[in-house]
PAZAPA-4460 file (N, C-alpha, C; in steps of 0.05 Angstrom, whole numbers, plus 32768, in hexadecimal, padded with zeros to 4 digits):
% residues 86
    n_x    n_y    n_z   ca_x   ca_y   ca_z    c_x    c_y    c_z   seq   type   mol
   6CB0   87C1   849A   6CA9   87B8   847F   6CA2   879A   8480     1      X     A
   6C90   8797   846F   6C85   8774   8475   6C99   8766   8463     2      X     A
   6C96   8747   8461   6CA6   8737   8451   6CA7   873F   8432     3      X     A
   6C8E   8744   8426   6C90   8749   8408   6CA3   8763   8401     4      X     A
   6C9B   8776   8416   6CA9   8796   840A   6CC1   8792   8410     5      X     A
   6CD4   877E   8425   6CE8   877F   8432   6CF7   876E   841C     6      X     A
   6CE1   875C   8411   6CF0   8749   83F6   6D01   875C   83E0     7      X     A
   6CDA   876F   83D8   6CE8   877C   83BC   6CFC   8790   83C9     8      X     A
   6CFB   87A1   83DB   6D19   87AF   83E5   6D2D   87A6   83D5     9      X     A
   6D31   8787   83DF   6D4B   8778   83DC   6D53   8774   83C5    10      X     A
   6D3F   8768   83AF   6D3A   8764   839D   6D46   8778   838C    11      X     A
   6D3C   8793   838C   6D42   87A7   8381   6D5C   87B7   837D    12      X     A
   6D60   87B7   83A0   6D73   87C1   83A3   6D8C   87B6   839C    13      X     A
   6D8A   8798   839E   6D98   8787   838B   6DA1   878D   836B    14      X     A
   6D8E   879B   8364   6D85   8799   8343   6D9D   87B1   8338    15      X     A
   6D9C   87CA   834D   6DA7   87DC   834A   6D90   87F9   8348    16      X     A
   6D72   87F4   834D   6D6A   8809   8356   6D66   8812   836E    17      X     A
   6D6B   8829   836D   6D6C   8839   8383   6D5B   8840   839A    18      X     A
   6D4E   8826   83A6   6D44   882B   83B9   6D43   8830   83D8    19      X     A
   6D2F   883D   83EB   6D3B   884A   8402   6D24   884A   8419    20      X     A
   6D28   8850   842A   6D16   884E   8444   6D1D   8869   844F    21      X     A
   6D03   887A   845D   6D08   888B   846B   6CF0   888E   8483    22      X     A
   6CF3   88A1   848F   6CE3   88A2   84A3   6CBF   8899   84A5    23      X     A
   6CC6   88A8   848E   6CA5   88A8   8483   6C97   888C   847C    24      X     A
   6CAD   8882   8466   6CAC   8862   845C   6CAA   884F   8475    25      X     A
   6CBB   8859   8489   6CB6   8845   84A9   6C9B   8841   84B0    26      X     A
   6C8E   8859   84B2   6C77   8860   84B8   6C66   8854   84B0    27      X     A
   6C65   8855   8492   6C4C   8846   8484   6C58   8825   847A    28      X     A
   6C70   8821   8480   6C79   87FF   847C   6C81   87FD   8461    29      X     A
   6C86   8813   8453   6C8E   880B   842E   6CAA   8815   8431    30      X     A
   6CB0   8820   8415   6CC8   8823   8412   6CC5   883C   83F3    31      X     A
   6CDE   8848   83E8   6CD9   8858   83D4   6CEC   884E   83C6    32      X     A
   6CE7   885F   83AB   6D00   885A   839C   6D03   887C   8394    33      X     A
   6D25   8881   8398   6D2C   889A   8390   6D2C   889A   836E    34      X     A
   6D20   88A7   836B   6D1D   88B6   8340   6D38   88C0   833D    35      X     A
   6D3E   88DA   8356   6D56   88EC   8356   6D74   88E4   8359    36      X     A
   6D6F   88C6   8361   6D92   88B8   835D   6D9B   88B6   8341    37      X     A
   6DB1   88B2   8340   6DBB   88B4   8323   6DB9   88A5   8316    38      X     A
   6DB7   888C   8321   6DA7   886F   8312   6D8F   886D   830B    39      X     A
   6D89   887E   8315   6D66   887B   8316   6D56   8878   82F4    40      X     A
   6D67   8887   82E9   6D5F   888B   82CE   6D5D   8870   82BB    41      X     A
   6D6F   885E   82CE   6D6E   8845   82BE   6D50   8832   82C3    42      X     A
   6D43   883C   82DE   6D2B   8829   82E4   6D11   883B   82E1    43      X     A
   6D17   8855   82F1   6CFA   8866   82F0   6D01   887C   82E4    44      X     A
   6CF1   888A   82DD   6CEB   88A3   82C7   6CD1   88B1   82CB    45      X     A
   6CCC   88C4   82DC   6CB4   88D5   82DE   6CAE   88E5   82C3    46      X     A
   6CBF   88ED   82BA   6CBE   8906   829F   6CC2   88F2   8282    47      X     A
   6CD5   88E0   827F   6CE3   88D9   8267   6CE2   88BF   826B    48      X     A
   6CD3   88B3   8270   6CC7   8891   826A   6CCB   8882   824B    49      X     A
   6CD7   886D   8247   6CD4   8864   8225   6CB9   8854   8230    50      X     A
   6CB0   884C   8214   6C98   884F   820D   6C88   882F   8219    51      X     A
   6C9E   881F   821C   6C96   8805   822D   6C96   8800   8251    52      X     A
   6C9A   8821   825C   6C9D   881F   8270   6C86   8824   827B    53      X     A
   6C79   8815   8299   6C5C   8822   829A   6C61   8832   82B2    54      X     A
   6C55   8849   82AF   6C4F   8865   82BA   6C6D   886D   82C4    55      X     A
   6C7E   886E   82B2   6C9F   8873   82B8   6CAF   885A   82CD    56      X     A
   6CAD   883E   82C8   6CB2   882D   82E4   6CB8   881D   82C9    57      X     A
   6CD8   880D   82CA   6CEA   8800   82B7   6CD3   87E4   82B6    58      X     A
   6CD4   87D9   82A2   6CC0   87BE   82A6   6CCF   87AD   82B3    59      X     A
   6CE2   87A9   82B3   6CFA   878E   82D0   6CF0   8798   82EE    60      X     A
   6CEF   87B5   82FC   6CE5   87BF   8303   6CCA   87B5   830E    61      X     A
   6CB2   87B5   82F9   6C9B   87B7   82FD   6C93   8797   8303    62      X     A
   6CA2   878B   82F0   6C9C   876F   82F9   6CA4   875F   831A    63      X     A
   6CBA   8767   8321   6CBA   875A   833D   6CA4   8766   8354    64      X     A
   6C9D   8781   8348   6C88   878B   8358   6C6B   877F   8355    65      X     A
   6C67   8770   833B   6C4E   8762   8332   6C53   874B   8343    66      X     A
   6C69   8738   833E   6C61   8722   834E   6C62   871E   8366    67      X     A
   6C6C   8736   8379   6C6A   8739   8396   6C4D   873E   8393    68      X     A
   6C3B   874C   8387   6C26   875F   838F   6C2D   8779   839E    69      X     A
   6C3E   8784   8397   6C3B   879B   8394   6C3F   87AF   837C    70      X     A
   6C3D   87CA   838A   6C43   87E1   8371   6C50   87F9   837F    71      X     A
   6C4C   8806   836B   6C67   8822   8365   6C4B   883D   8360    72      X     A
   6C59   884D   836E   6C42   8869   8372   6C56   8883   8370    73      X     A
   6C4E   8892   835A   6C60   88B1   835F   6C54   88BA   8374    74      X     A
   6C72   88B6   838B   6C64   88CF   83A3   6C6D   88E6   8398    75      X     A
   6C77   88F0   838A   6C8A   8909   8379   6C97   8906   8360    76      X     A
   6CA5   8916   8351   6CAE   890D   833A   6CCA   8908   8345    77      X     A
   6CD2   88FF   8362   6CF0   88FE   8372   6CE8   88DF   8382    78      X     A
   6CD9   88DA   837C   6CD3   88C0   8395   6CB6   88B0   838C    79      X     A
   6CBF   8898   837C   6CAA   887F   8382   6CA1   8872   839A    80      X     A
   6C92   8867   83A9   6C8E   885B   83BC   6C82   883B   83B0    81      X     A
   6C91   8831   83BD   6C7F   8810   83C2   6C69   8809   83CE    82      X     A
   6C4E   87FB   83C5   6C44   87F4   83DA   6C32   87DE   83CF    83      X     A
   6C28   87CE   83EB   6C19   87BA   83E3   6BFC   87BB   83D0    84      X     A
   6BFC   87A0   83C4   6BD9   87AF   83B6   6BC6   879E   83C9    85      X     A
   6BB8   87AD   83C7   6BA5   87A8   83DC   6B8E   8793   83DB    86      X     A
***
């Protein structure tokens, strides 16, 4: 993972969402965030988003990913991924 994704990790994971690395995320250098943890409900929302959230992703959330440059992608309605914008 490069310096920015390795930031927001920290960042986040700090925050109290639930984010994770797996084989796959090695692979491509990002990282995800689990929907299906029990916290999850407090930052992301595939199904049941309030109405200031954009595309189910908490706005506290969305902002540290704005000023890194990056973003948030449903790989599933179980797993966000991070990644750089390009």
């Amino acid at each position: 993972m490069n310096a920015k994704l390795q930031e927001a990790y920290d960042v986040l994971k700090v925050m109290g969402v639930p984010v994770f690395v797996n084989e796959d995320h090695e692979e491509r250098g990002n990282f995800g965030i689990n929907a299906e943890d029990p916290r999850a409900d407090e930052w992301v929302s595939y199904y049941h988003s309030p109405i200031n959230w954009t595309f189910g992703v908490h706005p506290a959330l969305e902002d540290v990913l704005v000023q890194l440059k990056l973003f948030a992608e449903w790989q599933n309605p179980g797993c966000l991924s991070v990644w750089e914008n390009s």
